[in-house]
C-alpha positions, 0 to 999 in steps of 0.5 A: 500500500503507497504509503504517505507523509504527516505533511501530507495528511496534516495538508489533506486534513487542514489539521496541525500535526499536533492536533493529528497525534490527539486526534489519532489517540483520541480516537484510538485509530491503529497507525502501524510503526516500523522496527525504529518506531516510526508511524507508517501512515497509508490512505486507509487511514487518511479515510478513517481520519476523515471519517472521524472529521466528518470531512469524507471526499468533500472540499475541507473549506466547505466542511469548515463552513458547515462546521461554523454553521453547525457550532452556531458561531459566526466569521468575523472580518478584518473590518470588524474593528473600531479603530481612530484613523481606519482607512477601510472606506478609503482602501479602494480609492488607495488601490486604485490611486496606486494602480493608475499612477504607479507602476511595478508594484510588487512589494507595499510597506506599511509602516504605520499599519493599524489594524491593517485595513490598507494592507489588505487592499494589498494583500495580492503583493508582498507585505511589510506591516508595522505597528508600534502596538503589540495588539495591532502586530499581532493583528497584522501577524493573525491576517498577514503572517505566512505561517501556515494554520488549521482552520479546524482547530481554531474554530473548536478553539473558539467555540470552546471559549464562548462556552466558560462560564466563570468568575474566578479572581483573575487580573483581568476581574480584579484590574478592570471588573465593572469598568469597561467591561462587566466583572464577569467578562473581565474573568472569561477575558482573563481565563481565555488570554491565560489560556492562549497563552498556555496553549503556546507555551507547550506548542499545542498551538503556533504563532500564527494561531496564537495571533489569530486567537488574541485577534478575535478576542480582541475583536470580541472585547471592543465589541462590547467595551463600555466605550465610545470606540477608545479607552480613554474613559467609560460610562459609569453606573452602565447596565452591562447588556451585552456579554462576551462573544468570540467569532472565528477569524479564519485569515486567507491561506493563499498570501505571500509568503515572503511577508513580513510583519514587524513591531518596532519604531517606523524610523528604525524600521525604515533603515533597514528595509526596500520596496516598491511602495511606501504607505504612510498613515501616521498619526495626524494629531496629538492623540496617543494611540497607546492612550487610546487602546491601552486596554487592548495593548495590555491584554495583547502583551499580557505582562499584567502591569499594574495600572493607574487613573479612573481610566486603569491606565499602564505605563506607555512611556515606551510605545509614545509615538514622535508623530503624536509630538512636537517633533513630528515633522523632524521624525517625518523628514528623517523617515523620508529621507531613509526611505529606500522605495520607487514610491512613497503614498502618505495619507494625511487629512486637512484638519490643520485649522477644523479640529479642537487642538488636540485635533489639529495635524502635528505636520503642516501642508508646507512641511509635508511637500516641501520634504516629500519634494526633496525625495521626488515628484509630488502630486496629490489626491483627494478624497471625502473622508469622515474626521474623528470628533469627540463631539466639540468640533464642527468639522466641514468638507474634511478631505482625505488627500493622499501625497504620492511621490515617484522618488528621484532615482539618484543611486546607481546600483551596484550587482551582487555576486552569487556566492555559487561559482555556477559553470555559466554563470553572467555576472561578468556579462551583467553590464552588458546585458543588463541595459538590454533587458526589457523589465516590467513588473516581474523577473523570470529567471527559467535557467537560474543557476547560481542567480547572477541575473536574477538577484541583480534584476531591476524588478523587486518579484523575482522567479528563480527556476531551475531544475537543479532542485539542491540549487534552488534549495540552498537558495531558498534556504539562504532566504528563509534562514536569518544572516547571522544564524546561517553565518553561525552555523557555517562556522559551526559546521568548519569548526566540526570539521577541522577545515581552515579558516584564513578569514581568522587565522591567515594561511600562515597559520596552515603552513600554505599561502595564497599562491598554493592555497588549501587544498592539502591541508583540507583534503582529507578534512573534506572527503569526510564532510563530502561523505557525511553529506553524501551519506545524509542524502542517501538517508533521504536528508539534503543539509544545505549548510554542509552543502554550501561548506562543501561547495565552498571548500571545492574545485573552484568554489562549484557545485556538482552532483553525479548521476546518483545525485551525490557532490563528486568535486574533489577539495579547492584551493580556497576556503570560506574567506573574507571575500566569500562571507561577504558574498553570501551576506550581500546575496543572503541580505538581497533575498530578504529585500526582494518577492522571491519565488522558487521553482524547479520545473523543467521549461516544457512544463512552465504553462505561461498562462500562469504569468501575468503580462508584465513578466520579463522571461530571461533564458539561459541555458545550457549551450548546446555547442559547448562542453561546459560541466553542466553539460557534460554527456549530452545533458541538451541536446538538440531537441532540447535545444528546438523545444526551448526556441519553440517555447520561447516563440510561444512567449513571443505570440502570448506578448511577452518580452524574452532575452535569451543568452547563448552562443552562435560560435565557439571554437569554430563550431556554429550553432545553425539551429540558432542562426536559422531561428534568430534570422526567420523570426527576425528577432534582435541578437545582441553581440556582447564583448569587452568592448559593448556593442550592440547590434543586429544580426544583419551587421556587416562586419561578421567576422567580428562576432563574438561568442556570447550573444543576447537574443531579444524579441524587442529591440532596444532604442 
């Protein structure tokens, strides 16, 4: 019988492993084991699983739906939250502000998110949210995060919650009984934070859970708060007719998952990350969000502070915010002036002379334009908009505007060098072929290899494919692993090994110098760090931090496998130097920066119906006249070769531009194939050499070809 993996039931199920193992117990479904203990799990008991689901063959988002209905309980929505300032009703004139006047947007910062109303008008692109407040962190977290969750659990979660009934003496009854919320509520909150809390604590549940049960008990708390939609104060002698409901927050699972969600000062923030647009919506006056929401931040932190005033207030010193201040339009200058985008939009409304003075804007027009002005070109929209008031203002024709500005581009960008020595690799071609590239909005790269190209490329989505599965793993590794860490653990594993480390001690200290290198004292070092790996692969396991030692420690730094799928380079001259580290934290630091996506697909199995128009499809594949190791024993053929010119004349009729790098001449041998294709398409083959000239096919002076070219469907003016 085929057997299965838990990450494939736990997909099929939408169930946490966790929540597998209980459920497997609990029922008491007989799971057979191998002799070292391990579950073998089969499709018979994926049925019996669903049978105790109650999910049998139907689409698990249905059951889900059933399940809500049949609990009794309802959905709640992200725009199911009171919040100062919510740009809900704004969000479509936002998006659509954006998409008529700003082009390749695939990465939106929102630095001041909230509860996150304009992140998820965005929410088809890659997110960096940020908020001072915890609450609104993990808000963002529960709707934006990346992590994966179970639907299931998190509704029998929830309607277990709505079912306590108690009054225990908790913080929670004792800190806010009778004031915002009844004295029993405040002990139900009480019970279910602790119990959140303890549920993460021994991993029943994980972050993303953890994020979306404060969120809807957060929800749930302002939904009946003795307020009038802050905390700032309550209604006294109030007859509590409402009681505490939880509803069950079920955020999309198709989301981006080079998200990011952040919980830090925006001016520190800023320093350190990249897009393509910048959403502002600070604080327009001198009301302190921590002021207004401190109930909810406390119960979202749950350090059980203590509190002080009629208002049961903690301290908030540390989560003040400068744009509520005096010197909100120094900490705005600053922010811009970091601001590392193509476009910057900043919400900001015209109360400067409507409100009373705690509702009059810290920032003036002047200021704002003249700052915004200095980054670029400014233009501005507006819109009607509904003010804040607490009732002592009479404010007319209050207009939201948005001030967009496409910044200035007065950097120039310097290339990253992949820290693979990839056979093929073009980042010395990069100053040649890079002005030759037609990018729009996204950057495909179907031959990725070491990345050369598509790190470097222009666009901020990038898709790096290649059927070299260890490659594109190691790259994705690098990306998902923090800088530092995977710093530590190539450390770790040299240390382990024995291998040199001339970025510490020098090759002195080895006894070898830069002219002879490393290789004799490293020899034997690394066939037992090449046999280890080779060992683990066999066992079904891929360590990408050995392999990148490995690949470091080679013949000239390169990666190869044999047939078998085992690294078979022999020991290198060099080692994991200065050079290298820095190469690998520039390529690591790039990743993070950019909306990457990995595949490993063959070319012939890419449907381009799949990608939108604004791809730009880069090629660069094994050259068929040469022998390079990539293609060594006939790896591309000739069919290969034809069925590739095919793919990409498809590419031409479907209106995407393409560059394809190759060669029409090396050491006498002609790639006819190719000189037919170019010449019947009449496509543009660009000659590339020391000198840079670019031209057409039908140039004069042929004998002056080069070897390598760029072949285009576009020509460049």
């Amino acid at each position: 019988m085929e057997s299965v993996t838990v990450a494939e039931i736990i997909k099929e199920l939408d169930i946490s492993k966790a929540y597998l193992y209980k459920l497997i117990e609990k029922e008491k479904i007989v799971v057979p084991k191998s002799d070292t203990g391990r579950y073998l799990w089969n499709e018979e008991i994926i049925k019996a699983l669903k049978t105790k689901l109650n999910i049998e063959d139907e689409n698990p988002s249905d059951y889900i739906e059933q399940l809500i209905s049949e609990l009794g309980l309802k959905q709640l929505f992200i725009n199911n939250r009171r919040y100062l300032g919510n740009k809900y009703s704004l969000s479509n004139f936002i998006r659509k502000t954006v998409e008529e006047n700003c082009k390749g947007i695939n990465i939106v910062i929102d630095i001041f998110s909230g509860t996150g109303a304009v992140s998820n008008a965005f929410k088809d692109k890659m997110l960096i949210t940020n908020d001072l407040l915890y609450s609104n962190y993990i808000s963002n977290y529960a709707w934006f995060g990346a992590e994966e969750y179970s639907s299931e659990k998190i509704v029998e979660i929830i309607y277990e919650y709505n079912q306590i009934e108690t009054q225990e003496n908790n913080y929670m009854r004792e800190t806010f009984g009778d004031t915002f919320f009844s004295a029993d509520d405040c002990s139900k909150i009480g019970y279910i934070r602790e119990d959140i809390e303890l549920k993460y604590k021994t991993k029943e549940i994980n972050f993303k859970e953890y994020a979306i049960l404060i969120t809807a008990l957060l929800y749930a708390m302002d939904k009946i708060a003795n307020t009038v939609g802050h905390y700032d104060a309550y209604r006294k002698k109030l007859d509590f007719d409402k009681s505490l409901v939880l509803h069950v927050l079920l955020p999309e699972k198709c989301i981006n998952p080079n998200n990011s969600c952040y919980n830090i000062d925006a001016n520190m923030l800023v320093k350190s990350i990249k897009g393509d647009l910048l959403y502002l919506d600070p604080p327009y006056n001198s009301r302190q969000y921590c002021d207004a929401y401190h109930l909810l931040e406390n119960v979202a932190r749950w350090e059980k502070p203590e509190v002080y005033g009629v208002a049961r207030k903690m301290d908030r010193s540390a989560i003040k915010s400068d744009y509520c201040m005096i010197n909100a339009t120094k900490a705005f200058e600053e922010l811009i002036d970091k601001a590392n985008v193509k476009y910057i939009l900043l919400s900001y409304n015209n109360m400067s002379d409507k409100g009373n003075d705690r509702s009059n804007a810290k920032i003036s027009d002047e200021d704002i334009i003249r700052i915004l002005r200095k980054k670029g070109k400014v233009t501005i929209f507006e819109a009607d908009h509904k003010a804040f008031s607490t009732g002592k203002s009479d404010i007319k024709d209050n207009k939201e505007r948005l001030f967009l500005c496409e910044v200035y581009d007065s950097s120039k960008k310097i290339n990253i060098a992949s820290p693979f020595n990839y056979i093929g690799g073009k980042f010395k071609l990069l100053d040649q072929i890079q002005p030759l590239f037609d990018e729009k909005e996204v950057f495909f790269d179907i031959f990725a290899g070491g990345g050369n190209v598509g790190i470097n490329s222009l666009s901020s989505k990038v898709i790096f494919n290649d059927l070299n599965d260890r490659v594109i793993g190691l790259m994705n590794f690098i990306k998902t692993s923090e800088t530092n860490a995977l710093l530590t653990s190539i450390d770790q594993v040299i240390e382990e090994y024995g291998l040199s480390n001339t970025a510490l001690y020098g090759y002195a200290y080895y006894n070898c110098n830069s002219s002879n290198g490393l290789s004799e004292y490293n020899k034997g070092k690394f066939t037992k760090l090449r046999d280890d790996f080779n060992g683990k692969y066999i066992d079904g396991t891929i360590d990408y931090v050995m392999l990148y030692v490995l690949m470091v420690y080679s013949f000239n730094n390169q990666i190869r496998f044999n047939r078998k799928g085992l690294f078979n380079l022999p020991v290198g001259k060099r080692d994991f130097n200065s050079k290298m580290r820095s190469k690998l934290v520039l390529f690591s630091e790039e990743l993070k920066n950019k909306d990457v996506q990995f595949m490993e697909k063959d070319f012939r199995d890419i449907l381009l119906d799949d990608f939108g128009a604004g791809t730009f499809i880069y090629c660069d594949p094994p050259y068929l006249i040469t022998s390079a190791t990539y293609n060594e024993n006939g790896m591309w053929t000739e069919h290969d070769e034809k069925d590739l010119l095919n793919f990409l004349d498809d590419a031409n009729k479907k209106g995407f531009s393409f560059a394809l790098s190759n060669v029409l001449e090396s050491k006498g041998e002609k790639n006819h194939l190719l000189y037919d294709w170019v010449e019947a398409n009449g496509y543009t083959c660009h000659y590339l050499d020391k000198s840079y000239s670019n031209s057409n096919y039908h140039r004069k002076d042929k004998d002056g070809i080069s070897k390598e070219v760029l072949i285009t469907n576009y020509s460049i003016d």
